[in-house]
PAKE-796644 format. One record per residue: residue in three letters; x, y, z of N, C-alpha, C, O, CB in turn. Coordinates in steps of 0.2 Angstrom, whole numbers, plus 5000, padded with zeros to 4 digits. Glycine has a CB too. Layout:
! PAKE-796644
REC   code    npx    npy    npz   capx   capy   capz    cpx    cpy    cpz    opx    opy    opz   cbpx   cbpy   cbpz
REC    Ala      X      Y      Z      X      Y      Z      X      Y      Z      X      Y      Z      X      Y      Z
...
//
This chain:
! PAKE-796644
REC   code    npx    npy    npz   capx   capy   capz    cpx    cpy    cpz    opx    opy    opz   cbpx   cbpy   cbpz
REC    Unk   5304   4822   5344   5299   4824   5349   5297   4831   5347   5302   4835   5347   5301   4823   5356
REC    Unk   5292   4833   5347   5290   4840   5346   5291   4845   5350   5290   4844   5356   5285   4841   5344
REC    Unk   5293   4850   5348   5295   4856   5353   5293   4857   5358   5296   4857   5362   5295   4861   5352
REC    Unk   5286   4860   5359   5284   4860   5365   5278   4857   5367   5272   4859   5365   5285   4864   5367
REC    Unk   5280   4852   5373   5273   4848   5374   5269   4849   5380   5272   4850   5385   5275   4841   5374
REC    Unk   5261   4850   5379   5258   4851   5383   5255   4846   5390   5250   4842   5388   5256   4854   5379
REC    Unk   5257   4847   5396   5255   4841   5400   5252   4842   5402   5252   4848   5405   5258   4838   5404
REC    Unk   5246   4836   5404   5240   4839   5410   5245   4831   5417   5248   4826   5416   5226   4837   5407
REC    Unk   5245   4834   5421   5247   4833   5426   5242   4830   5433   5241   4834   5438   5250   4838   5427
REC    Unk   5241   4823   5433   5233   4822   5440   5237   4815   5445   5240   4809   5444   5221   4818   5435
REC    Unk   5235   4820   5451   5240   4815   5455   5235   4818   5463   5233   4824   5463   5251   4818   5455
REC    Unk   5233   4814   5467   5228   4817   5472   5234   4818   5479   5234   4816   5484   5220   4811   5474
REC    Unk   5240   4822   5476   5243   4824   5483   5246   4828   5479   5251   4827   5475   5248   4818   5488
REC    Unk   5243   4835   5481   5245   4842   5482   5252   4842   5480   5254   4843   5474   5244   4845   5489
REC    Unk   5258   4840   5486   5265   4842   5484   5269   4837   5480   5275   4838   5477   5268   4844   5491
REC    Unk   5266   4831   5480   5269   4827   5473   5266   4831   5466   5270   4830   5461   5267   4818   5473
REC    Unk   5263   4833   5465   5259   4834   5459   5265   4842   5458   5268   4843   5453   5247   4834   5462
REC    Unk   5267   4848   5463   5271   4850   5464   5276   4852   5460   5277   4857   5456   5273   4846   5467
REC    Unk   5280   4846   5464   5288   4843   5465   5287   4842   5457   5288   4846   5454   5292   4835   5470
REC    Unk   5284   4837   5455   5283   4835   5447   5283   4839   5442   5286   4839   5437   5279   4832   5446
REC    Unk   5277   4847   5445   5277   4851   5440   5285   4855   5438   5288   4856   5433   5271   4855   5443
REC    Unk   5287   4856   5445   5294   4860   5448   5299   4857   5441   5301   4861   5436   5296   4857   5457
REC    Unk   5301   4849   5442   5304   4846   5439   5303   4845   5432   5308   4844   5429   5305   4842   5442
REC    Unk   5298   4845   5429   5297   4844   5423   5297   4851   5418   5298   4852   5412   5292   4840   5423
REC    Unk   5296   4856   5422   5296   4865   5417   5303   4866   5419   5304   4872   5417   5291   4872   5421
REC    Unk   5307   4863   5422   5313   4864   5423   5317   4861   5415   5323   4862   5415   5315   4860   5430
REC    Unk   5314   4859   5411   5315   4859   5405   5312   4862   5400   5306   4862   5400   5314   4854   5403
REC    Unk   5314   4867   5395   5310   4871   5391   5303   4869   5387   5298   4872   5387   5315   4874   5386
REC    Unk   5304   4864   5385   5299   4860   5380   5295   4857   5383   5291   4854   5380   5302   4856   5377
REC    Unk   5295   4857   5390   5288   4853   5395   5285   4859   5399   5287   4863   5403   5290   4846   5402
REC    Unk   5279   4858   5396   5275   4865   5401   5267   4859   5406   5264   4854   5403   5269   4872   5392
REC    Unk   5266   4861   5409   5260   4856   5413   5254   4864   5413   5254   4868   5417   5264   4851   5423
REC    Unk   5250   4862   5409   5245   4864   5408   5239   4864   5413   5236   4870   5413   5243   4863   5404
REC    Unk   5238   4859   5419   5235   4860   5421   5236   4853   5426   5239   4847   5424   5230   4862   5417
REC    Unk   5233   4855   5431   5232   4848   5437   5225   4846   5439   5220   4850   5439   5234   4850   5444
REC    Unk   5225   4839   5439   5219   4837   5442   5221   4832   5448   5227   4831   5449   5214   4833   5436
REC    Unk   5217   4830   5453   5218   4827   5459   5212   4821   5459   5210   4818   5464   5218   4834   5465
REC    Unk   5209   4820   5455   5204   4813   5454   5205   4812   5446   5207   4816   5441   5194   4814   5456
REC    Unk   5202   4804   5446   5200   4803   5437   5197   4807   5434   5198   4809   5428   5196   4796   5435
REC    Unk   5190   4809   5438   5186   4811   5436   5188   4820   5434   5185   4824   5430   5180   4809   5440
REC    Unk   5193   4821   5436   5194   4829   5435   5201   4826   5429   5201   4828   5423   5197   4835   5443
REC    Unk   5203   4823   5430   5207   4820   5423   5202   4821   5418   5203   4824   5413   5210   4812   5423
REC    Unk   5200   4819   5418   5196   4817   5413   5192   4822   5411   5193   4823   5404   5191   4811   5415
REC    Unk   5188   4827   5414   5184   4832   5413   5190   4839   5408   5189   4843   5404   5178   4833   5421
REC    Unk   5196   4837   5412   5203   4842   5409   5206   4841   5403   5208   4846   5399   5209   4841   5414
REC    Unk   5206   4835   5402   5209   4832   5396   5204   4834   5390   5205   4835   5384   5209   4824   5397
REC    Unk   5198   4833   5393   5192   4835   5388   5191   4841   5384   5190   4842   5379   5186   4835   5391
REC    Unk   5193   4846   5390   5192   4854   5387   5200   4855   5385   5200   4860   5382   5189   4860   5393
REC    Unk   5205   4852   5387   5212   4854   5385   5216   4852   5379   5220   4856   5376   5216   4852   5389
REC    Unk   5214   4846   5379   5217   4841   5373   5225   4841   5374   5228   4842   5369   5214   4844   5364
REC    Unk   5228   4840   5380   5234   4840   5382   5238   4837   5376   5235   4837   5370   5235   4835   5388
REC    Unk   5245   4836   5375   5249   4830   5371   5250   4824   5375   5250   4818   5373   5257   4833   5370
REC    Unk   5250   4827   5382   5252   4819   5385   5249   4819   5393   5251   4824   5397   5263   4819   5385
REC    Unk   5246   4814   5397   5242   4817   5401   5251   4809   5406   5253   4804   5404   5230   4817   5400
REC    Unk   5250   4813   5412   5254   4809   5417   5250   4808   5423   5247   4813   5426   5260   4812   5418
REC    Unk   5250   4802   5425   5244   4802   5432   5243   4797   5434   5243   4791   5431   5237   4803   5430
REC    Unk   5243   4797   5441   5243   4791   5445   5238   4785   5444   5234   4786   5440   5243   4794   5451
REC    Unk   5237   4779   5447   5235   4775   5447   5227   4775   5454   5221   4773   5453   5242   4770   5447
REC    Unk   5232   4777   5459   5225   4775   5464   5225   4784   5465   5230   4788   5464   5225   4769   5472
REC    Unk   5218   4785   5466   5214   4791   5466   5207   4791   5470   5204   4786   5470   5214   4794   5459
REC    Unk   5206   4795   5472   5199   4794   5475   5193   4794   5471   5193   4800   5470   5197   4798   5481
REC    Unk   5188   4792   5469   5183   4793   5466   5185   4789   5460   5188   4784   5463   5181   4801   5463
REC    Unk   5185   4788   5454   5186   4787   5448   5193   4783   5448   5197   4786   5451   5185   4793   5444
REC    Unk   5195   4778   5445   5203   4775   5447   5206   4777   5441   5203   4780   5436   5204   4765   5447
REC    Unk   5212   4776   5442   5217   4776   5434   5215   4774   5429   5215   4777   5424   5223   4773   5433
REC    Unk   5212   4767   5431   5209   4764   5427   5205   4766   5420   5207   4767   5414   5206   4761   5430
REC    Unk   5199   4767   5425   5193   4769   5423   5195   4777   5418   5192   4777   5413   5188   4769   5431
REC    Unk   5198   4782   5419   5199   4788   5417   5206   4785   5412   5209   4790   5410   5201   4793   5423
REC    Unk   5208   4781   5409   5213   4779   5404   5208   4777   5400   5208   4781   5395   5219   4773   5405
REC    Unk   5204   4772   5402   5197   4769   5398   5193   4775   5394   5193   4776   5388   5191   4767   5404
REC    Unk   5191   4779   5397   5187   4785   5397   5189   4790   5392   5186   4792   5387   5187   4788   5403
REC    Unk   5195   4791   5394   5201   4795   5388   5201   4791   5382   5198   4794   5377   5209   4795   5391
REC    Unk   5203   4787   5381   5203   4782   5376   5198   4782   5373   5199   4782   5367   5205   4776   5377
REC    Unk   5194   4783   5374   5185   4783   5373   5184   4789   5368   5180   4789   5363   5180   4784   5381
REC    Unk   5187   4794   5371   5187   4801   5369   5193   4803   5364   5192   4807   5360   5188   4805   5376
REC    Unk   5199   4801   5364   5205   4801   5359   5208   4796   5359   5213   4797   5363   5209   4807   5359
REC    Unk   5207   4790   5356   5211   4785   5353   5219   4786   5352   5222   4781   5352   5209   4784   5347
REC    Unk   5221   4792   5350   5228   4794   5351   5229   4797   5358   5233   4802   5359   5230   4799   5345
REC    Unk   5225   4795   5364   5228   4801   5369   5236   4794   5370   5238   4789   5368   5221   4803   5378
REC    Unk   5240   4799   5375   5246   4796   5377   5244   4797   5383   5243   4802   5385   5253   4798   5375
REC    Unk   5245   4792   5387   5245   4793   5394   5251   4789   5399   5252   4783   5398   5238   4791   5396
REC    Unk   5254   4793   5403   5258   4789   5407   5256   4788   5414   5254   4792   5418   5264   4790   5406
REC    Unk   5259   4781   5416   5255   4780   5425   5260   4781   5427   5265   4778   5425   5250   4773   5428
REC    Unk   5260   4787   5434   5268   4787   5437   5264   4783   5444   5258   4785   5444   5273   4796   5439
REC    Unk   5266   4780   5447   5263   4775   5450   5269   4773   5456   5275   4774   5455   5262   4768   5445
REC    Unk   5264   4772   5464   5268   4768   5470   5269   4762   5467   5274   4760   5468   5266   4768   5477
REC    Unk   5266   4759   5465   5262   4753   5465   5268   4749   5462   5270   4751   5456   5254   4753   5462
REC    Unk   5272   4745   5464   5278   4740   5461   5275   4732   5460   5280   4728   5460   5285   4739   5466
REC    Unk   5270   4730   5460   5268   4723   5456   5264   4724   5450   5259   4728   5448   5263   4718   5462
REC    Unk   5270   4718   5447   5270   4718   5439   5261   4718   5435   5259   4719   5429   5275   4708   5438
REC    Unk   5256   4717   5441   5250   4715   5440   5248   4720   5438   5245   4720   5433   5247   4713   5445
REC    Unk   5248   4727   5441   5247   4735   5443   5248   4736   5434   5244   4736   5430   5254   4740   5449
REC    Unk   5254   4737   5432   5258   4740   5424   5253   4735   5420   5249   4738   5416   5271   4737   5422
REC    Unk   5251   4726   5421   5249   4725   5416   5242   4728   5413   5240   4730   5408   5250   4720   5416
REC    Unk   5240   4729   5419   5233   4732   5419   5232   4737   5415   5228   4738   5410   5232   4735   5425
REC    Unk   5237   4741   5420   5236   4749   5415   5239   4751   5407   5239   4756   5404   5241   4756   5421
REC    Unk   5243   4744   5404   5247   4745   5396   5239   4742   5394   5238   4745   5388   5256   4738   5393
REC    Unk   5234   4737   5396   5230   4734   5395   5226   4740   5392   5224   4741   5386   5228   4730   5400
REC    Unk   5225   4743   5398   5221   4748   5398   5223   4754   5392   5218   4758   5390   5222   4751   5406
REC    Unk   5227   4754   5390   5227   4759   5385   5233   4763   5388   5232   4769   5387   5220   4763   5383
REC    Unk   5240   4762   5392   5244   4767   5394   5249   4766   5390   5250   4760   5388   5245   4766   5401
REC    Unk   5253   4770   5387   5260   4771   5385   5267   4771   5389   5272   4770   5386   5259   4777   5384
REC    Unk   5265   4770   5395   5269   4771   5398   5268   4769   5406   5263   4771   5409   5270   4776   5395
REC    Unk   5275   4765   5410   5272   4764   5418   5279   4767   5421   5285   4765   5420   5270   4754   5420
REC    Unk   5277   4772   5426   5284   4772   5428   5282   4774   5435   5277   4776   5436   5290   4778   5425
REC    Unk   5288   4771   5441   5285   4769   5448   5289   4775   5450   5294   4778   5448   5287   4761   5452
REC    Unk   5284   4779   5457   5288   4784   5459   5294   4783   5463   5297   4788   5464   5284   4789   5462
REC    Unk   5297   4776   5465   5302   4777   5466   5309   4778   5464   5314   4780   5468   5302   4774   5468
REC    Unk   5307   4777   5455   5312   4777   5449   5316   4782   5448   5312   4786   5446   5309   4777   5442
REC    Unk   5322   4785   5449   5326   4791   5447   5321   4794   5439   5317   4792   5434   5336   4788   5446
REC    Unk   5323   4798   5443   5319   4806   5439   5320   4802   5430   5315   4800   5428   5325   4816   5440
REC    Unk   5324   4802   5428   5327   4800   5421   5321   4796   5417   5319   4797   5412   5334   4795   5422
REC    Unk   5318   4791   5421   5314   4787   5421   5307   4790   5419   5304   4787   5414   5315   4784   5427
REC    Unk   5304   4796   5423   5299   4801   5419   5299   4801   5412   5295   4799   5407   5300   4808   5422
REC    Unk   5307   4807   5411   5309   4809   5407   5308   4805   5400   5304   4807   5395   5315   4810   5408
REC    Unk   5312   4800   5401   5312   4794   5397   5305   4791   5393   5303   4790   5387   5314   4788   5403
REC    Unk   5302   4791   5401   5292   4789   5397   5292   4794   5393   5292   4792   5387   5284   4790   5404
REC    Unk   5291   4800   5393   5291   4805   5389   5292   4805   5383   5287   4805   5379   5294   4808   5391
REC    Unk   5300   4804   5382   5302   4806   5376   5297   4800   5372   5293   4801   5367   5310   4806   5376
REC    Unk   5300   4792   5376   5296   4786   5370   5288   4787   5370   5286   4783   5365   5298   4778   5373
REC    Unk   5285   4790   5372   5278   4789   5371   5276   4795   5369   5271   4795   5370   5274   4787   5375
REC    Unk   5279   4802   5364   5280   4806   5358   5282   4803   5354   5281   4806   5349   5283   4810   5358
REC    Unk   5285   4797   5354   5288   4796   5347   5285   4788   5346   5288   4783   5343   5297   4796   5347
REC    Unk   5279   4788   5349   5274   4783   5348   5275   4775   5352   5271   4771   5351   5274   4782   5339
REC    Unk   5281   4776   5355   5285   4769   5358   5281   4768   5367   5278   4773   5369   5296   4771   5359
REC    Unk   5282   4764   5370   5279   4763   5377   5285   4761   5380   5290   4760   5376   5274   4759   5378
REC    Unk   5286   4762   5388   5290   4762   5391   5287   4761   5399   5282   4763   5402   5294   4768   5390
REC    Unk   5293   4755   5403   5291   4755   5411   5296   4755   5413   5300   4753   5409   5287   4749   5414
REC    Unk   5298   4757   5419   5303   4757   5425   5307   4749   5424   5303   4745   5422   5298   4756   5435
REC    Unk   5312   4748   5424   5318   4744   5424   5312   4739   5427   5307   4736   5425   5326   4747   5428
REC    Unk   5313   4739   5435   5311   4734   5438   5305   4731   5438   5306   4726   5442   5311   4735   5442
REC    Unk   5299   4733   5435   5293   4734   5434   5294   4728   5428   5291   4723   5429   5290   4742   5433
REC    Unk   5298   4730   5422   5299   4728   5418   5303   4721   5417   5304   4717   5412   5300   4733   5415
REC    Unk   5307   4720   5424   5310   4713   5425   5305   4710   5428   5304   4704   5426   5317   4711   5429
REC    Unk   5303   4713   5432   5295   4708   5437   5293   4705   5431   5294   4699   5430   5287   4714   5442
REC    Unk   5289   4709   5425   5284   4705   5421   5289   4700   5415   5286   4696   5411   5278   4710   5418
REC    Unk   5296   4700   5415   5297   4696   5411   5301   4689   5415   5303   4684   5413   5301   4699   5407
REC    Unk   5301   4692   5421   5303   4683   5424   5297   4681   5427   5297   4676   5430   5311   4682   5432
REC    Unk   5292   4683   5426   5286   4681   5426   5283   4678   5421   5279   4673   5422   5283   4684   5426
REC    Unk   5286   4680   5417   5282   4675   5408   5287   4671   5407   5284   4666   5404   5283   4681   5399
REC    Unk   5293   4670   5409   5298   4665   5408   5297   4659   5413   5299   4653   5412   5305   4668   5409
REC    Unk   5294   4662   5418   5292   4656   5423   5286   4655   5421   5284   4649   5423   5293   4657   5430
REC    Unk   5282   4657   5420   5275   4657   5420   5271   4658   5426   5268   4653   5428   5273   4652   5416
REC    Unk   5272   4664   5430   5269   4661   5436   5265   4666   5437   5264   4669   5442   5274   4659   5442
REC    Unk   5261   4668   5429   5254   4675   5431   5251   4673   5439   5250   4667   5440   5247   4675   5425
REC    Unk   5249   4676   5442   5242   4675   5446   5235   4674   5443   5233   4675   5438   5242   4681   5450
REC    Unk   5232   4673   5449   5225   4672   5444   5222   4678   5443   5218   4678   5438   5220   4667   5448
REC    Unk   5222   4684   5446   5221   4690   5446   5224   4693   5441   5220   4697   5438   5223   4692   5451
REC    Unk   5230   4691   5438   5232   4694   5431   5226   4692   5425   5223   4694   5421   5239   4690   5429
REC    Unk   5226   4686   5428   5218   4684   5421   5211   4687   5421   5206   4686   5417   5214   4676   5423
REC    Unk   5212   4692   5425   5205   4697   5425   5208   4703   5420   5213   4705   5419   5203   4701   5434
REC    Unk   5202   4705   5416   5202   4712   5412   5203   4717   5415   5202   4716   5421   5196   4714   5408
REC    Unk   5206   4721   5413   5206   4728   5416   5201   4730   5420   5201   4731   5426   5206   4733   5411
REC    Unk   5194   4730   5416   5189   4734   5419   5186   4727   5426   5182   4729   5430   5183   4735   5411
REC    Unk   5188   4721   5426   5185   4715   5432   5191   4717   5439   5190   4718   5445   5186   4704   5428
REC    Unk   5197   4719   5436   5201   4721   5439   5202   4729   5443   5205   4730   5448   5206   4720   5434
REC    Unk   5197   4733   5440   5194   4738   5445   5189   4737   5450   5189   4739   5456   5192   4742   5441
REC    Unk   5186   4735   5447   5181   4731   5449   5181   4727   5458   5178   4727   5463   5179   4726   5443
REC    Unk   5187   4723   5456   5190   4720   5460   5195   4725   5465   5195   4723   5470   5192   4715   5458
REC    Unk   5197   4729   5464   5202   4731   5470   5195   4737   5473   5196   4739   5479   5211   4736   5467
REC    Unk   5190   4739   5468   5185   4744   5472   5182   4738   5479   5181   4739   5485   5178   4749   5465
REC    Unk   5181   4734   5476   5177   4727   5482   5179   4729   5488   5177   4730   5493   5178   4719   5481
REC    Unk   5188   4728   5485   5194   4724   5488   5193   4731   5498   5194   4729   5504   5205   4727   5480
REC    Unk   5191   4737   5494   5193   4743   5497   5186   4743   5502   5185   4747   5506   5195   4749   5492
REC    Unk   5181   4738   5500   5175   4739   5504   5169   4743   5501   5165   4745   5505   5177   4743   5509
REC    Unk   5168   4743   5495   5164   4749   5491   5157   4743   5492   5157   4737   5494   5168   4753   5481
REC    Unk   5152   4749   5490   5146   4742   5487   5148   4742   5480   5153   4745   5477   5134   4744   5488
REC    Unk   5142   4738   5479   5140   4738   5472   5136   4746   5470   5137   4749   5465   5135   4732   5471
REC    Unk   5132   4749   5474   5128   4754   5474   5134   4760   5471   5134   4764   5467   5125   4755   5482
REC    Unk   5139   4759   5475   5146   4765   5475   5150   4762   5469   5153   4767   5466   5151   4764   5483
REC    Unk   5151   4757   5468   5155   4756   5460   5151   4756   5456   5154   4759   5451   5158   4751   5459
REC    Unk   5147   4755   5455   5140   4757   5450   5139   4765   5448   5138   4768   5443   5131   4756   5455
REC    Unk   5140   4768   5456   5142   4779   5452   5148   4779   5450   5150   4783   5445   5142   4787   5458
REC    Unk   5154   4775   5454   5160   4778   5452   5160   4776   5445   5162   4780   5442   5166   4775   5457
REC    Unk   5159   4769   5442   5161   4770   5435   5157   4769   5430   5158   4766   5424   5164   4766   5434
REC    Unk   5150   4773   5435   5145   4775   5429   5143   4768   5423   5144   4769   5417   5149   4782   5424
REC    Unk   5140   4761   5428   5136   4756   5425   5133   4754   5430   5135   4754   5436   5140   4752   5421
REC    Unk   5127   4749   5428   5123   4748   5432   5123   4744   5436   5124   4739   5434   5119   4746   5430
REC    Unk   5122   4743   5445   5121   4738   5449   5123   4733   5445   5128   4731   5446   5115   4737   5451
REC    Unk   5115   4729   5439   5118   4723   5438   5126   4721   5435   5130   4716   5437   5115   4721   5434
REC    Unk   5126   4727   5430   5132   4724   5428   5137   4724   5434   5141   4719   5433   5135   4728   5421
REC    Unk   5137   4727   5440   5141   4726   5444   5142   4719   5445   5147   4716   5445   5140   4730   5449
REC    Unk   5135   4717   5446   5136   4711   5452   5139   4706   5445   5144   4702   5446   5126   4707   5456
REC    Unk   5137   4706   5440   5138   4703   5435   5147   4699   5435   5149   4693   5435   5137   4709   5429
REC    Unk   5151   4707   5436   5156   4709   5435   5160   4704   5442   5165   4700   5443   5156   4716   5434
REC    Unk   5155   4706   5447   5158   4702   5454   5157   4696   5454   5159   4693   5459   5154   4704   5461
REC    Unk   5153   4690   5449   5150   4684   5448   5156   4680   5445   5158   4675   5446   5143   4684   5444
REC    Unk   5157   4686   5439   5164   4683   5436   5171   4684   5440   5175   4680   5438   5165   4687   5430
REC    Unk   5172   4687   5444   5178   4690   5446   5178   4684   5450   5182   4680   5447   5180   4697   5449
REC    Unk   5174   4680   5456   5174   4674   5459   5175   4669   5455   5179   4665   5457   5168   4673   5462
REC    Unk   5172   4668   5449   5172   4663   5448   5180   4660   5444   5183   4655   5446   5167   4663   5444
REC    Unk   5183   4666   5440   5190   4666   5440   5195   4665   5445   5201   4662   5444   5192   4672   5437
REC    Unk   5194   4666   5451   5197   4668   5454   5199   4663   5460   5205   4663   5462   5194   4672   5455
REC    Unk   5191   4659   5462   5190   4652   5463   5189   4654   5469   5192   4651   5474   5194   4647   5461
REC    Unk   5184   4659   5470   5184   4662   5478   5178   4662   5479   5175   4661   5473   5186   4669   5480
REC    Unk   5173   4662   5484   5167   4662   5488   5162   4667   5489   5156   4669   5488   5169   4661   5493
REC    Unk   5167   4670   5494   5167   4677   5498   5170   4683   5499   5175   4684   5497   5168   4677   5502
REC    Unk   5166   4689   5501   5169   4694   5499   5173   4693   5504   5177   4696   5501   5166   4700   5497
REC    Unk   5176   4691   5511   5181   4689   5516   5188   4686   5509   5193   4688   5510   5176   4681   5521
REC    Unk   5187   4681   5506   5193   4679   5501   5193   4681   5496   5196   4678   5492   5195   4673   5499
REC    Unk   5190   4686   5494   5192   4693   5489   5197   4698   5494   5202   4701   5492   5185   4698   5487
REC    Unk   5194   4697   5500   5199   4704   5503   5207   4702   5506   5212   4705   5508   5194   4709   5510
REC    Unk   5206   4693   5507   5211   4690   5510   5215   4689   5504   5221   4690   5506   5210   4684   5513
REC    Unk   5215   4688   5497   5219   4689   5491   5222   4693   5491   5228   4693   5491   5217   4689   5486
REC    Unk   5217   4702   5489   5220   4708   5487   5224   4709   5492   5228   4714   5490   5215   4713   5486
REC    Unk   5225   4706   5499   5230   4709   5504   5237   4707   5502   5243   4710   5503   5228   4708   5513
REC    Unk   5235   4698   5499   5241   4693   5498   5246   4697   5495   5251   4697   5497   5240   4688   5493
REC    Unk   5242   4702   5489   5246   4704   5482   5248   4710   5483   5251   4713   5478   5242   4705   5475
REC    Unk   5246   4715   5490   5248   4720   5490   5241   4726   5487   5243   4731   5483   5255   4718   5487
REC    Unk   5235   4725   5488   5230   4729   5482   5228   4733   5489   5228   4739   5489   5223   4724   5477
REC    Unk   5226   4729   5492   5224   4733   5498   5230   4732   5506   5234   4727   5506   5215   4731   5500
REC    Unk   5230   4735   5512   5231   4734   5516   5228   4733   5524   5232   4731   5528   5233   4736   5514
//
């Protein structure tokens, strides 16, 4: 791992974002360059900074994790990104490895667990939380994906912005593509899904824990 690595740091709560900076310059070799508090400032930071390694949460207001891993990726094919994430269903991590992440670690995870993401995704390897990482393998052993796992990344944003009440008008700016393709996106997601209404879209996402 190289000597000293530069972090951009986006998390939309002030004193986690913090505690994290606190703890991680508490190591010589990790400096956090910069904070953002949405995707869209992730993203516009990452742009002008060219971090080593950007760490950042999953839900955010404006722009999702998603959508800004997307975006990045778009922008540097080698970025490293890791998701430190509330979120503990195995559905969440596969999303965001889908998405282009290096790494999933849940913020309940002893500190080590950060650390850890770190080191393996400088040295080109990916890494998730212990538990994150047994969820999706007695999952594959049983086989018991959800049907929601069968959505892409990008139908899977798509779907938890619904999930939350958005229009189409409002996910159309948030991720910068057209109405149609929204509805497009909303045509497919039903149909996978084997749902109706946007009433059993939101009675799902509550099933799985996407919204509350």
């Amino acid at each position: 791992m190289q000597e000293n690595l530069r972090i951009l740091l986006a998390d939309d709560h002030e004193m986690l974002r913090a505690g994290v900076k606190h703890i991680l310059e508490q190591h010589e070799h990790l400096t956090v360059v910069a904070e953002a508090s949405s995707g869209e400032q992730a993203y516009e930071l990452y742009s002008k900074l060219m971090p080593d390694l950007l760490i950042m949460d999953m839900s955010m207001p404006g722009m999702g994790g998603l959508e800004a891993i997307r975006r990045i990726k778009t922008r540097d094919h080698n970025a490293k990104v890791i998701i430190f994430s509330m979120h503990e269903e195995a559905l969440y991590a596969i999303q965001a490895l889908s998405s282009g992440a290096v790494g999933y670690v849940l913020k309940s995870a002893e500190l080590g667990d950060l650390l850890q993401a770190i080191k393996q995704a400088m040295l080109g390897k990916s890494f998730m939380s212990a538990a994150i990482a047994q969820k999706i393998a007695l999952k594959s052993l049983a086989g018991e994906y959800s049907s929601i796992e069968q959505l892409t990344a990008r139908e899977f944003e798509v779907f938890c912005l619904l999930a939350e009440g958005k229009k189409v008008s409002e996910i159309s700016d948030l991720l910068m593509i057209s109405q149609k393709t929204v509805a497009t996106y909303q045509t497919r997601i039903k149909k996978k899904l084997n749902i109706d209404s946007a009433v059993d879209l939101v009675r799902l996402a509550v099933q799985y824990g996407i919204v509350s």
